[in-house]
N, C-alpha and C positions, 0 to 999 in steps of 0.2 A: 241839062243836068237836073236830075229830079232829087227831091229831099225828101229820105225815109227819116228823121228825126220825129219824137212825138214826146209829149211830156204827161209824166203820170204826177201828180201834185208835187209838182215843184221840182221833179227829178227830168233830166233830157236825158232820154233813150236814141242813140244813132237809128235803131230800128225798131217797130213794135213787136218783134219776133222773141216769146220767151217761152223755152223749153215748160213745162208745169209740173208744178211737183211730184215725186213718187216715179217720174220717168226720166232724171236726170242725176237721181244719187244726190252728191254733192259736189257734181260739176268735173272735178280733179281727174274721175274716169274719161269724162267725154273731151279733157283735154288732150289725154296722150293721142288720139285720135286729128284734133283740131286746133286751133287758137278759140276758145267760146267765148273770147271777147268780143267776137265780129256779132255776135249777139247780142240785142236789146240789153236784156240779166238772164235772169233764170230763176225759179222759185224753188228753193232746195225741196228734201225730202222731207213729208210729216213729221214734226217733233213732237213730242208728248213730255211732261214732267220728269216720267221715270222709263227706265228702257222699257222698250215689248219687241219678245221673240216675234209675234205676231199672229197668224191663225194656223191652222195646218192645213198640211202639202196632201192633192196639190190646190194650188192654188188661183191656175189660171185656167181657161177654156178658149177657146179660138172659138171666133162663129164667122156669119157671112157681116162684110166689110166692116169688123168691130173684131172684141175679144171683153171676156168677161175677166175681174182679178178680185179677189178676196184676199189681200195680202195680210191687210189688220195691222197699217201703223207699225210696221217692225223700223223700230230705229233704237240707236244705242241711251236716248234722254239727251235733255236739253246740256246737262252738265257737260255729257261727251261729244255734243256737239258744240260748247263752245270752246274746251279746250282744245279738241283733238283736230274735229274735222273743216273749222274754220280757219285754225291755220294754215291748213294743207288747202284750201282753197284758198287762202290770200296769194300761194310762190304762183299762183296759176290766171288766176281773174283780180283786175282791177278795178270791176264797176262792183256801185252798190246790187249785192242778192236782195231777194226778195227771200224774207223767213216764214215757213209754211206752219203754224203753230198748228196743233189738236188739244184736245183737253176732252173729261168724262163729266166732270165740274165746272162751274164759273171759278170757281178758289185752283182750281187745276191751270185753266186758259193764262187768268192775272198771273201766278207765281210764272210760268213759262213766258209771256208775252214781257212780262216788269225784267225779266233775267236777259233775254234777247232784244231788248230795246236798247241795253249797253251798249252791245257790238258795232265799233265802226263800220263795221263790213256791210251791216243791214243798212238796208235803203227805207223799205216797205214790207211792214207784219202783213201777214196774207193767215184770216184766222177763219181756220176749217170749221164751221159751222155743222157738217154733218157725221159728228159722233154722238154713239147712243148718250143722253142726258144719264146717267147713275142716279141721281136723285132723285129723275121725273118718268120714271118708267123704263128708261132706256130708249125712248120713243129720241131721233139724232133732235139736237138747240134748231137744226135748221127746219124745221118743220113748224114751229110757233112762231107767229111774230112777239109774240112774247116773251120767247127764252131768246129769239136773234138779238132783240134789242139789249135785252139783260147781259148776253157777254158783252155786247158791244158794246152799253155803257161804261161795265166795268172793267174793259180791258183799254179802254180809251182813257179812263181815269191812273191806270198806272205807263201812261205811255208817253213818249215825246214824236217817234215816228208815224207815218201816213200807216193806218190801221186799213186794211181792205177787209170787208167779211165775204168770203166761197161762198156759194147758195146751193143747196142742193137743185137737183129738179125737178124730186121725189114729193111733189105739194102740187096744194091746189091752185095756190096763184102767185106764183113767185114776186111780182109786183107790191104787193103788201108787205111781204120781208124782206123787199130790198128799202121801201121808203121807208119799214119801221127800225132798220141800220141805219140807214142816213138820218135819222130821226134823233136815232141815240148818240149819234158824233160819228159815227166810218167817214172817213175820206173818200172811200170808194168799193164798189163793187166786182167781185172774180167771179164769172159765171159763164157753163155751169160746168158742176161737178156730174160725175157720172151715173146712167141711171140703174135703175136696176136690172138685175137680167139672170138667167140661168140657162143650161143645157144640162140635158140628162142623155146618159152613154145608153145608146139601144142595147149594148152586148149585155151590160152591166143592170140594168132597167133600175139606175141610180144617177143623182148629180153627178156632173165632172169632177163641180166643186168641191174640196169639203167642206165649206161652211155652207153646201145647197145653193145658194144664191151669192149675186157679187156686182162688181159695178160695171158697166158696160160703156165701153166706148170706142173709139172710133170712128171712119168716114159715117157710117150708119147714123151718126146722130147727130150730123154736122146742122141738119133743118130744123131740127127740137131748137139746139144751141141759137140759130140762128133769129130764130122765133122769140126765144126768150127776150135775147138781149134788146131785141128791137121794138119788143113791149115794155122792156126794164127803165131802157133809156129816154121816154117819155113820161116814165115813175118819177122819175129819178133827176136830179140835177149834179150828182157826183160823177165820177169817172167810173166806168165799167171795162174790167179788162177779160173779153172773151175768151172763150174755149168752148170744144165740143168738137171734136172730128176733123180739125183742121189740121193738112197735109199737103196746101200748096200755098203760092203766093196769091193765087186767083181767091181761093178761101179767106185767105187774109184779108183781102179788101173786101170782100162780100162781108167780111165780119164788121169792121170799119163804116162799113155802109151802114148795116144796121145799130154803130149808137158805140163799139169799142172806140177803145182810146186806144189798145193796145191789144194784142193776142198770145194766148198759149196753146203752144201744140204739146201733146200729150203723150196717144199711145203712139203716134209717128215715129216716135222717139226708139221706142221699142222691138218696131217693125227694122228701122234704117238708124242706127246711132248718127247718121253726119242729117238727116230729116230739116233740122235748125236753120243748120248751114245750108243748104241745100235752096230753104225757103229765102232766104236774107239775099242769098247771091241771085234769085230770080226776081225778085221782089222790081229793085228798079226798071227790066224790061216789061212787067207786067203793069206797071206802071205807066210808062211811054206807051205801051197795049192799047190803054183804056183813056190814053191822054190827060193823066193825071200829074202833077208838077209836084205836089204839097201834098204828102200823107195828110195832115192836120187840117186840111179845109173838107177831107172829104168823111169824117166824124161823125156818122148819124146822116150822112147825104140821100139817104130813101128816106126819111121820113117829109 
C-alpha cells in the first residue's frame, strides 16, 4: 500500500494533486462532473480587490503542446467572492482551498489578503506576484526582489494563514525572489506561473491575441518548470509547490524530485475537466512503477 499524503505547513493533503488557479473556477463547476474532494485542494480563481471584466476576446490561442490566454484577472472582487462563491463551494468541498490573491498595489494585495484570511474555508493565501506594479511602472512585483519582498512583508504582517508567493518566470534569476520572499516571511513558494508567448494569424498578418501577447503554458514548458524548481529548492528552505505543464502522474513525481512539496496542474484542466482526477487515480500505480512507498521521502530526491 503506497501513501500519497504530503503536508504543505502544517496542512495534510491525501494527495499533492491541486488543480491551479484560473483553470478551476471555483471548484462548484468541476464538481457536477466529480467528487474534487479526491483532490489534494485546489487554488481557486485570481481575486483582485474590486471586480474586472478582464481583457478582450479573444482571448486564447492554441499552439504546439501549450496554449496561450490573456484573460486579465476577470473575477467578480473579493467581496463577491466571499459572500457568493465560497458558500457554494462549501455544499461541495470540505478540504481547506487554497486563495489565489492579485493586487496592482501593495495597499490593493494587504486589503484583499487581511479580508480572505477570515475565511474558514482558506487553508493557504497563494499571492500572484505577477501583476503590472501601478505605482512602479507597471513593470509585474514579480520581476524585483525588491517589490517581491515588499508584498511579502506586508501582506505577511496583515495575516494569520501560510502565505505562498507565485513567481513569475518571466526574470533573470528566479532564485533571488524566491529567497528574497522567504526572507520577507512566505511560508512557501508556487512556481511557476506561465511564460510569455504569442501567435500571429497568417490570414490576418495580426496577433490571435487581443491583448498581442499572453501567458503560455502547457506540456511545452513542463522542462523551464522543472528547471526552475530544482534550482529554487536549493535557494530556498521553505516549501515549494510546482507547476508548469504538468498532465500526468509521471510529471508529478518528476516534479517532486526536483524540490515540490506539492503540484499544480493547470491548463490540463482546460484541455480534459476530469485531468485532476484522472492524475490522483494514477498516481499510486505510478508509484509502485518507480518503487516508491512514501510521496514524502521522495522531496527533492535528484538533488
Amino acid at each position: 500500500m503506497v501513501n500519497t499524503s504530503v503536508e504543505l505547513s502544517g496542512i495534510t493533503l491525501s494527495n499533492p494533486v491541486i488543480p491551479a488557479s484560473g483553470t478551476f473556477g471555483f471548484g462548484y463547476e468541476f464538481a457536477e462532473l466529480y467528487d474534487i474532494n479526491k483532490l489534494g485542494t485546489f487554488s481557486f480563481k485570481g481575486t483582485t480587490k474590486e471586480p474586472r471584466f478582464g481583457n478582450p476576446t479573444p482571448r486564447i490561442a492554441e499552439c504546439t503542446a501549450g496554449m496561450i490566454n490573456s484573460v486579465g484577472l476577470q473575477n467578480p472582487g473579493v467581496e463577491k467572492v466571499i459572500s457568493e462563491e465560497l458558500p457554494k463551494l462549501k455544499k461541495c468541498f470540505n478540504k481547506p482551498v487554497i486563495a489565489n490573491i492579485s493586487g496592482f498595489s501593495v495597499d490593493e494585495y494587504v486589503y484583499t489578503c487581511e479580508k480572505i484570511d477570515k475565511e474558514e474555508q482558506v487553508g493557504i493565501i497563494e499571492v500572484n506576484i505577477s501583476c503590472p506594479n501601478v505605482h512602479g511602472g507597471g513593470m509585474s512585483f514579480g520581476t524585483s526582489a525588491k517589490s517581491a519582498a515588499e508584498v511579502t512583508k506586508a501582506v505577511k504582517a496583515v495575516t494569520t494563514k501560510p502565505v505562498y508567493i507565485k513567481l513569475s518566470p518571466n526574470v533573470t534569476d528566479i532564485t533571488e525572489i524566491a529567497k528574497a520572499c522567504e526572507d520577507a516571511g512566505a511560508d512557501g513558494i508556487s512556481m511557476i506561473n506561465t511564460l510569455m508567448g504569442m501567435r500571429i494569424d497568417l490570414k490576418t498578418k495580426k496577433p490571435v491575441v487581443a491583448n498581442k501577447s499572453g501567458g503560455f503554458s502547457g506540456p511545452a514548458i513542463f522542462p523551464v518548470a522543472v528547471s526552475m524548481v530544482y534550482r529554487t529548492f536549493e535557494a530556498v528552505k521553505i516549501p515549494i509547490i510546482g507547476m508548469g505543464g504538468v498532465s500526468t502522474a509521471e510529471n508529478v513525481i518528476e516534479m517532486m524530485l526536483a524540490g515540490a512539496t506539492a503540484v499544480q496542474v493547470g491548463a490540463a484542466n482546460l484541455a480534459d475537466p476530469y485531468a485532476g482526477l484522472k492524475i490522483v487515480e494514477a498516481l499510486p500505480e505510478a508509484m509502485e512503477k518507480y518503487g516508491i512507498k512514501n510521496l514524502k521521502d521522495i522531496i527533492g530526491g535528484a538533488h
